[in-house]
Backbone atoms as SQL, in Angstrom:
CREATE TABLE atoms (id INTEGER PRIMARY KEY, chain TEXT, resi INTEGER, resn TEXT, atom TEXT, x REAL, y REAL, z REAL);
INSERT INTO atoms VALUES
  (1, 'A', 1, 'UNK', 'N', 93.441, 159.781, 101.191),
  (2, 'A', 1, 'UNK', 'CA', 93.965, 158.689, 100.388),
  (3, 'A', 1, 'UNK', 'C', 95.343, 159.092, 99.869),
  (4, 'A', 2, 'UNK', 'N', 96.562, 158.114, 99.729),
  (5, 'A', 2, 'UNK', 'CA', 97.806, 158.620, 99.800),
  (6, 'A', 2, 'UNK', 'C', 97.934, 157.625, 98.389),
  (7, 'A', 3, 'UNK', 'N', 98.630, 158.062, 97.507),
  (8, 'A', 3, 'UNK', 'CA', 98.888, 157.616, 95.954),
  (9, 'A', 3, 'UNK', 'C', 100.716, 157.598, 95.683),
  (10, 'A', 4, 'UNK', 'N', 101.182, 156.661, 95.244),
  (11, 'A', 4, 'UNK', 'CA', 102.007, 156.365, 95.163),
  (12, 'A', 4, 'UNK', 'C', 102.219, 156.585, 93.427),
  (13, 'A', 5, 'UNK', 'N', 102.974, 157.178, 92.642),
  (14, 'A', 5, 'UNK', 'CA', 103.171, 157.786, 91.305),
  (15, 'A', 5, 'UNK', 'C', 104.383, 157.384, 90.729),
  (16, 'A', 6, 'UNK', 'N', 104.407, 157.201, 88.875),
  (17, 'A', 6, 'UNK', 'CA', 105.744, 156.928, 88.511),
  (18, 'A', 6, 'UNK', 'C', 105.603, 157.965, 87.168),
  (19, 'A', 7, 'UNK', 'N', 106.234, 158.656, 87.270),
  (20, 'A', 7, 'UNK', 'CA', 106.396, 159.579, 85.954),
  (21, 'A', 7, 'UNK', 'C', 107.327, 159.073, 84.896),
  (22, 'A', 8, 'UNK', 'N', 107.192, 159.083, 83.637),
  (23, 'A', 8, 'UNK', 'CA', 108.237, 158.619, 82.608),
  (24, 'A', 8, 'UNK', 'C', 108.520, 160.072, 81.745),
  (25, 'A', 9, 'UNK', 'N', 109.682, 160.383, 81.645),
  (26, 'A', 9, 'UNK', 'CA', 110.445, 161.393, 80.510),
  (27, 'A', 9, 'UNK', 'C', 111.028, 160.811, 79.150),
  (28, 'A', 10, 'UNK', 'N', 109.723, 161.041, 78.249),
  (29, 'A', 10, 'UNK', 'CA', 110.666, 160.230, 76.869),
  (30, 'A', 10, 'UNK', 'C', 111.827, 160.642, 76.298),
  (31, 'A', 11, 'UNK', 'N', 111.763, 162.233, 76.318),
  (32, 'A', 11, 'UNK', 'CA', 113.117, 163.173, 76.055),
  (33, 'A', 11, 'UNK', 'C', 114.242, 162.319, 76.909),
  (34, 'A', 12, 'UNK', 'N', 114.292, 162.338, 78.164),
  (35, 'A', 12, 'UNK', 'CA', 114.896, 161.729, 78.549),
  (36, 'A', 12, 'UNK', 'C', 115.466, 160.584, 79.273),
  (37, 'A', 13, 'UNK', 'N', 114.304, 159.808, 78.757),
  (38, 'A', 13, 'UNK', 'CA', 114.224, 157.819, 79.069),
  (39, 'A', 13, 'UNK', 'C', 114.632, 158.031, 80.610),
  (40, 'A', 14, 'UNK', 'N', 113.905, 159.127, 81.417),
  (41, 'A', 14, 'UNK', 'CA', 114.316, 158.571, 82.780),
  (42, 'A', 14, 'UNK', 'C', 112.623, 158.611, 83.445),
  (43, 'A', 15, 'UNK', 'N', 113.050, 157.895, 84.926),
  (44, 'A', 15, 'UNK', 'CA', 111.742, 157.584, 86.147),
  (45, 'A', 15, 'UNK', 'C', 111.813, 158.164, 87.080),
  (46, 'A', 16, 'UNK', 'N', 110.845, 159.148, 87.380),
  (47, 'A', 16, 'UNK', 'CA', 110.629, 159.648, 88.748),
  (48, 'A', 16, 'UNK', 'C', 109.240, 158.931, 89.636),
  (49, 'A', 17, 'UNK', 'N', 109.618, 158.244, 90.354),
  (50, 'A', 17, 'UNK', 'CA', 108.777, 157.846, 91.952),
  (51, 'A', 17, 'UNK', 'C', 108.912, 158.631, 93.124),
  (52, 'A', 18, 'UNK', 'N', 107.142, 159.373, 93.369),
  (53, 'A', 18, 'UNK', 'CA', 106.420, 159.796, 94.433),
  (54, 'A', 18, 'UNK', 'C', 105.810, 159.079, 94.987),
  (55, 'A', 19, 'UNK', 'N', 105.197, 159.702, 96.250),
  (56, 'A', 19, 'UNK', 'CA', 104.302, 159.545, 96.958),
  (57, 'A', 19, 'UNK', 'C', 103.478, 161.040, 97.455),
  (58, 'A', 20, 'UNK', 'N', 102.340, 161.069, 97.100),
  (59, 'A', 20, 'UNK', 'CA', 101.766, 162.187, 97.323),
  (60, 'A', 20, 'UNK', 'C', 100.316, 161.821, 98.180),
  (61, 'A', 21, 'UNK', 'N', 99.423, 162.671, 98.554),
  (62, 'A', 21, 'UNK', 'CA', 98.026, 162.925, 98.645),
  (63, 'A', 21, 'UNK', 'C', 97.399, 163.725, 97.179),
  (64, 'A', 22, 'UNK', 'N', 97.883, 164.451, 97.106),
  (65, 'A', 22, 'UNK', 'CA', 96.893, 165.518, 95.522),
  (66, 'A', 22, 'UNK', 'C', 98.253, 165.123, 94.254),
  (67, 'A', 23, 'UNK', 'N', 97.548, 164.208, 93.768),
  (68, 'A', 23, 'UNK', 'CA', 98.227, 163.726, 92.430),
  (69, 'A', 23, 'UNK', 'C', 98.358, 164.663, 91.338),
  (70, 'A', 24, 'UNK', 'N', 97.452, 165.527, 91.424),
  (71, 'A', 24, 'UNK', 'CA', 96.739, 166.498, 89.998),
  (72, 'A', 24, 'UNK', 'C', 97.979, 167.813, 90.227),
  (73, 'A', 25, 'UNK', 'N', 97.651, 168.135, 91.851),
  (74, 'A', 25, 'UNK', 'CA', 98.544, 169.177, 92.039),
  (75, 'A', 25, 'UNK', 'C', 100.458, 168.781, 92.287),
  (76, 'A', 26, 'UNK', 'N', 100.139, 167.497, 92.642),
  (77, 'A', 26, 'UNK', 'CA', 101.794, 167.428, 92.530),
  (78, 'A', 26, 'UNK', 'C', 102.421, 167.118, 90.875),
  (79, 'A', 27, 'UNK', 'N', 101.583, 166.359, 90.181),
  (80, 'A', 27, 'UNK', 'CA', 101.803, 166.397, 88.676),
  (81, 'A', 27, 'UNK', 'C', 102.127, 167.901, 87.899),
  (82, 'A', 28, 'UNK', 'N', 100.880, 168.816, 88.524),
  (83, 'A', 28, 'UNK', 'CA', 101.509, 170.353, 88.012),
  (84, 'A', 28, 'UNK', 'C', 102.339, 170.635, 88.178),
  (85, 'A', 29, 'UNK', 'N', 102.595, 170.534, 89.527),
  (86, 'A', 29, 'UNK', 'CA', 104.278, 170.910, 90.439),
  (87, 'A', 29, 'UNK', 'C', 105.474, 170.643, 89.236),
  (88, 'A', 30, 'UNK', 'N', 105.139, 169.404, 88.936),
  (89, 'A', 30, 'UNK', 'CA', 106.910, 168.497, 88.121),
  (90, 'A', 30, 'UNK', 'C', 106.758, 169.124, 87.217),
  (91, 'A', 31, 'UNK', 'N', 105.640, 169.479, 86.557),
  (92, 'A', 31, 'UNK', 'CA', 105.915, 169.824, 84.872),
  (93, 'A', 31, 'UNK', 'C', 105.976, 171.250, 84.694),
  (94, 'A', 32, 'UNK', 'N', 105.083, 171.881, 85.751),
  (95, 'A', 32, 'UNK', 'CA', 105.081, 173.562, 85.649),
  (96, 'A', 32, 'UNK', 'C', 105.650, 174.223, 86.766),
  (97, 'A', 33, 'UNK', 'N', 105.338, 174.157, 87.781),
  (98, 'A', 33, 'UNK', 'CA', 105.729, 175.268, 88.989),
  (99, 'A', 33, 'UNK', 'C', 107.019, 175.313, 89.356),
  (100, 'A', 34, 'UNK', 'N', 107.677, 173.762, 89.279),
  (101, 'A', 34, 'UNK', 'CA', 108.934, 173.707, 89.901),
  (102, 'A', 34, 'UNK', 'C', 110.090, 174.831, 89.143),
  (103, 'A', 35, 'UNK', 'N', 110.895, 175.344, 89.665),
  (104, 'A', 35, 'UNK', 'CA', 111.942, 176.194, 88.867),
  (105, 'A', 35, 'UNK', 'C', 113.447, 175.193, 89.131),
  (106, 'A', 36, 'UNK', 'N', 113.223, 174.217, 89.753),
  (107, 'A', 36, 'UNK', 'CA', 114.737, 173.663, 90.459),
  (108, 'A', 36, 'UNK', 'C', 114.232, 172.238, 89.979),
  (109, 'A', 37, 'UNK', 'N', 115.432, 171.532, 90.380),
  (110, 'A', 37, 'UNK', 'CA', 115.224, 170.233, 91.104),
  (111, 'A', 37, 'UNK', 'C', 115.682, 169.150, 89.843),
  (112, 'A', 38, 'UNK', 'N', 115.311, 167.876, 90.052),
  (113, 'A', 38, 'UNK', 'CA', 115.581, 166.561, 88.821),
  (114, 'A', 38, 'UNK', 'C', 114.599, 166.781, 88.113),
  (115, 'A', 39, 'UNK', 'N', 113.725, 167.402, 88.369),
  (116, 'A', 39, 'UNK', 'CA', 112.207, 167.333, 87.414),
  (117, 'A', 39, 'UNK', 'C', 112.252, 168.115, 86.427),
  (118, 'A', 40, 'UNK', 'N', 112.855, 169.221, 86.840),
  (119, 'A', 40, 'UNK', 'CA', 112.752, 170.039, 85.558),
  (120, 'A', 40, 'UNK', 'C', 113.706, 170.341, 84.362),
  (121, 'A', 41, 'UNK', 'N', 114.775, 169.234, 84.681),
  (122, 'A', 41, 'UNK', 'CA', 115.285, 169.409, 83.317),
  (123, 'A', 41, 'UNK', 'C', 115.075, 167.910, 82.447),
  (124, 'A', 42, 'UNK', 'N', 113.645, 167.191, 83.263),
  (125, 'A', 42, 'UNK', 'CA', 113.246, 165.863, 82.009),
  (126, 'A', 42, 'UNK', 'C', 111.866, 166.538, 81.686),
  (127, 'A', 43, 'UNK', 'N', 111.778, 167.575, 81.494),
  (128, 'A', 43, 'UNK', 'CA', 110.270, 167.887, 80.920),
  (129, 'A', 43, 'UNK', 'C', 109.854, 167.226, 79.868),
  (130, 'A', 44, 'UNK', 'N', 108.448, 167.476, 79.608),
  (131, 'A', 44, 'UNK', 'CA', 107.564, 166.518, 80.094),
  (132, 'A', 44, 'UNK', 'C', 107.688, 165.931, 80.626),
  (133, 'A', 45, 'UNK', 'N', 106.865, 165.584, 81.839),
  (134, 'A', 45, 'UNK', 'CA', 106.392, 164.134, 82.309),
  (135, 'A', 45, 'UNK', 'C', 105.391, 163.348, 82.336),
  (136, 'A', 46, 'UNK', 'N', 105.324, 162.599, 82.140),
  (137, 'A', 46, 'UNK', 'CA', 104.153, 161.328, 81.613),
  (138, 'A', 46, 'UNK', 'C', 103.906, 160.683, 82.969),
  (139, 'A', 47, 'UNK', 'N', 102.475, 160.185, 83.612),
  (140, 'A', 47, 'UNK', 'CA', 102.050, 159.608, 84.555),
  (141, 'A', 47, 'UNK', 'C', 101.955, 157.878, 83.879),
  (142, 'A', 48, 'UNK', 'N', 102.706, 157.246, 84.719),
  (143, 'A', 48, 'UNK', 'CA', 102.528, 155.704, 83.590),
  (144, 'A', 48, 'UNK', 'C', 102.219, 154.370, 85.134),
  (145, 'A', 49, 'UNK', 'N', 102.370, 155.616, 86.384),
  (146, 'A', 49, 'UNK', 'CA', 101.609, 154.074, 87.059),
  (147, 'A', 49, 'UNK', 'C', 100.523, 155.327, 88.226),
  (148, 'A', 50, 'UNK', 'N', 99.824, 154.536, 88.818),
  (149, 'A', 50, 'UNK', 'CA', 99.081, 155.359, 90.047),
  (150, 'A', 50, 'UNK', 'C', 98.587, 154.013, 91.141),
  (151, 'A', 51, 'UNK', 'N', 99.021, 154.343, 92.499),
  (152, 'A', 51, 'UNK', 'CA', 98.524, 153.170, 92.648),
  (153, 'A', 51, 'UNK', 'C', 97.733, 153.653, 94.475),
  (154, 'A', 52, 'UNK', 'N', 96.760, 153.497, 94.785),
  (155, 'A', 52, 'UNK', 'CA', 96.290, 154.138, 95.867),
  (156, 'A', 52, 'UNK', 'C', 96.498, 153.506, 97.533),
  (157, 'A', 53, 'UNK', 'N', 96.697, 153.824, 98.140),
  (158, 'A', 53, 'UNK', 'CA', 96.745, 153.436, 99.506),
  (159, 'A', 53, 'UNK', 'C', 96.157, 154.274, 100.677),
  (160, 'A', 54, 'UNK', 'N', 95.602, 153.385, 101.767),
  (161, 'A', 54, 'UNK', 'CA', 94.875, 154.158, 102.698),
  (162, 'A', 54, 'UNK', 'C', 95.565, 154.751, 103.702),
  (163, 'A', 55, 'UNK', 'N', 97.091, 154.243, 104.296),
  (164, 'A', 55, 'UNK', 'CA', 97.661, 155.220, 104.439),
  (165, 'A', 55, 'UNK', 'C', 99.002, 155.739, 104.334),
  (166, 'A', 56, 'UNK', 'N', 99.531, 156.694, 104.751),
  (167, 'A', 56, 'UNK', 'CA', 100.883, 157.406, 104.167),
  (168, 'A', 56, 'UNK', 'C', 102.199, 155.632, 104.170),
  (169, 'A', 57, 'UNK', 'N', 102.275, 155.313, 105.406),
  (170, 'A', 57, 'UNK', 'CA', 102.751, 154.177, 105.864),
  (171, 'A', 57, 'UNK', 'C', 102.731, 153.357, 104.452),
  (172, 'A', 58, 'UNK', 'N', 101.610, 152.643, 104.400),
  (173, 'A', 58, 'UNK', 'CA', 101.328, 152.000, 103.063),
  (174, 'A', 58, 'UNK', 'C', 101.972, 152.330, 101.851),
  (175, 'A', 59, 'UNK', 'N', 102.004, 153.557, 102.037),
  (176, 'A', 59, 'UNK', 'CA', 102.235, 154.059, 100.648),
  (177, 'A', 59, 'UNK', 'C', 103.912, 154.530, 100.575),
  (178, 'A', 60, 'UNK', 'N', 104.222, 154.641, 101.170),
  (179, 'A', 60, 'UNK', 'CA', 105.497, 154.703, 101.890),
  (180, 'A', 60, 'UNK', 'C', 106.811, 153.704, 101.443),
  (181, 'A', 61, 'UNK', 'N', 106.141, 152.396, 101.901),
  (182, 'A', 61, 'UNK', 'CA', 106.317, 151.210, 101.924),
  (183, 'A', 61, 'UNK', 'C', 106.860, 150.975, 100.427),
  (184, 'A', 62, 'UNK', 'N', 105.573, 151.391, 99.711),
  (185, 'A', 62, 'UNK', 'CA', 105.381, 150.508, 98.303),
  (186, 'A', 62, 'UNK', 'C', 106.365, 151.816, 97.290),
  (187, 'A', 63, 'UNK', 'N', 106.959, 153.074, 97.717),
  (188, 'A', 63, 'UNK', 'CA', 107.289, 153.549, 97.148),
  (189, 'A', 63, 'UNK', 'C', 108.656, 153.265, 96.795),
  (190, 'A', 64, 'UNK', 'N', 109.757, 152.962, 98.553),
  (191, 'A', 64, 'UNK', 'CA', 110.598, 152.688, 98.865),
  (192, 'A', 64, 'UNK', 'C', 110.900, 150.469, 97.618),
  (193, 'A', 65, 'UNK', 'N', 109.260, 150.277, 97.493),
  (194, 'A', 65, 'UNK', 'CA', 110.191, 149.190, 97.014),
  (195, 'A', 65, 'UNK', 'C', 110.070, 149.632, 95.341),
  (196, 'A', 66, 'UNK', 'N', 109.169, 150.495, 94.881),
  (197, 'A', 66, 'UNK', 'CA', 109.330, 150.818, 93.422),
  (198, 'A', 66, 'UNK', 'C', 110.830, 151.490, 93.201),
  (199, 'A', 67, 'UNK', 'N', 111.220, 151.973, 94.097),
  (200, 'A', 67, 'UNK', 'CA', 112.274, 153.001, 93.985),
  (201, 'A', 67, 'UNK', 'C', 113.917, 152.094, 93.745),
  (202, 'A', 68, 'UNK', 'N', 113.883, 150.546, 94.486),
  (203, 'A', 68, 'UNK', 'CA', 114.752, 149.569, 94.620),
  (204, 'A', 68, 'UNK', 'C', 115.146, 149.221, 93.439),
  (205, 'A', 69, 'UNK', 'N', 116.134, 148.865, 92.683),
  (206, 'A', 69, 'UNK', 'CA', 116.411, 148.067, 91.494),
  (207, 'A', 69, 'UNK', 'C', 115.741, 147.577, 91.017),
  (208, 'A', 70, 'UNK', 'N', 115.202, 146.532, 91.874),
  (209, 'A', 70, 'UNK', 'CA', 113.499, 145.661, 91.011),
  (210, 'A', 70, 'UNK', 'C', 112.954, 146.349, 90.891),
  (211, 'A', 71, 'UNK', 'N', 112.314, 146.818, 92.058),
  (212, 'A', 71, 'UNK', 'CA', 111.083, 147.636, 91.727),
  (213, 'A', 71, 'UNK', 'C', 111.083, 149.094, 90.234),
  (214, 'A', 72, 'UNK', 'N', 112.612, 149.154, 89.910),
  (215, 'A', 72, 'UNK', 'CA', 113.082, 149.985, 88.679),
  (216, 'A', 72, 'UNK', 'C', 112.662, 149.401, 88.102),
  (217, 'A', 73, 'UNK', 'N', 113.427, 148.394, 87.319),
  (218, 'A', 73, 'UNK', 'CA', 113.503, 146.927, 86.850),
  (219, 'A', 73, 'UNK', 'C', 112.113, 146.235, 86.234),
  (220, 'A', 74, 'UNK', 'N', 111.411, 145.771, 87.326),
  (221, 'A', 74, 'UNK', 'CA', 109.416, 146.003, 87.223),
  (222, 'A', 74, 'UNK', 'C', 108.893, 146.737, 86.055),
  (223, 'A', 75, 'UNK', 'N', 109.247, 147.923, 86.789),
  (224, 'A', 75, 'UNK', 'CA', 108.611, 149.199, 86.241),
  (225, 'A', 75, 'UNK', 'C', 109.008, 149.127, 84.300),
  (226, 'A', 76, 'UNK', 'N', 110.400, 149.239, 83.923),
  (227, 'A', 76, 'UNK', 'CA', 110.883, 149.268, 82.833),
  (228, 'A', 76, 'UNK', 'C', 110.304, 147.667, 82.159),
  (229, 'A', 77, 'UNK', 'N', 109.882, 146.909, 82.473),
  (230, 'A', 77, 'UNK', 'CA', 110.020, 145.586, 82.136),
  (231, 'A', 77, 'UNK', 'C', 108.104, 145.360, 81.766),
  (232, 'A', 78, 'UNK', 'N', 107.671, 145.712, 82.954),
  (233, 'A', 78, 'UNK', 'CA', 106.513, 145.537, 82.519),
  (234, 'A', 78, 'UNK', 'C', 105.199, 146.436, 82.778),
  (235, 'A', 79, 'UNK', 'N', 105.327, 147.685, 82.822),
  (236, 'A', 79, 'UNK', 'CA', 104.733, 149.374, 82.754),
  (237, 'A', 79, 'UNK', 'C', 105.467, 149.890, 81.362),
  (238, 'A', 80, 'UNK', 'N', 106.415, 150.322, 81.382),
  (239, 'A', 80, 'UNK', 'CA', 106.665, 151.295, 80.311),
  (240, 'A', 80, 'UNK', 'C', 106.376, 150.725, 78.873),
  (241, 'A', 81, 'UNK', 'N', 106.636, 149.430, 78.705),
  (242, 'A', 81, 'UNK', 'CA', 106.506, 149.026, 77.282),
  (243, 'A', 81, 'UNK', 'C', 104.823, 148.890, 76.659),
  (244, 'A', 82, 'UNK', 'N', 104.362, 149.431, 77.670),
  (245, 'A', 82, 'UNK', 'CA', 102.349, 149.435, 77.130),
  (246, 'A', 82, 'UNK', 'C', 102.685, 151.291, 76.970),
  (247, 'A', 83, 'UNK', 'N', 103.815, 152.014, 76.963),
  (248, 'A', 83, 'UNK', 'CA', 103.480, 153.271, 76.739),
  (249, 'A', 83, 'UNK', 'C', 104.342, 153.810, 75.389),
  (250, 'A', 84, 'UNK', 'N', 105.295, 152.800, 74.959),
  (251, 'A', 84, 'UNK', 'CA', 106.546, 152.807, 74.213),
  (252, 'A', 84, 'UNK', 'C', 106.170, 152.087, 72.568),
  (253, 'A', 85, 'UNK', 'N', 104.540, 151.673, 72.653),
  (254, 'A', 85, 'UNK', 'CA', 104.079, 151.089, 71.213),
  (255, 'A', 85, 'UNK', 'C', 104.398, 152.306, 69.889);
């Protein structure tokens, strides 16, 4: 099963969109293991969407359109503000 992910950084009001298979272990990855990358200088990260697909393709798909302006847009408009009370 292939999961499509949106992390929120309140420190730093930004969005990271994946696509993974092991959600648990790629979530560790962003917040602990990584030593590099965009992830690790918005520590914490907050899981604020999950959405499952059967396969990579699928999931693929739906990442490429979360990742689009709207699909930003979406996300900030009507996900983050159920986490921002």
């Amino acid at each position: 099963m292939h999961c499509v992910y949106v992390l929120y950084s309140f420190s730093g009001d930004r969005l990271y969109i994946g696509e993974t298979e092991s959600l648990i272990s790629r979530f560790y990855s962003h917040n602990k293991l990584s030593n590099k990358g965009f992830t690790t200088r918005y520590r914490p990260w907050f899981v604020i969407l999950v959405e499952f697909y059967q396969t990579k393709q699928e999931a693929l798909k739906r990442e490429k359109e979360l990742k689009s302006g709207q699909g930003r847009e979406w996300i900030r408009r009507e996900i983050l503000p159920k986490y921002l009370k």
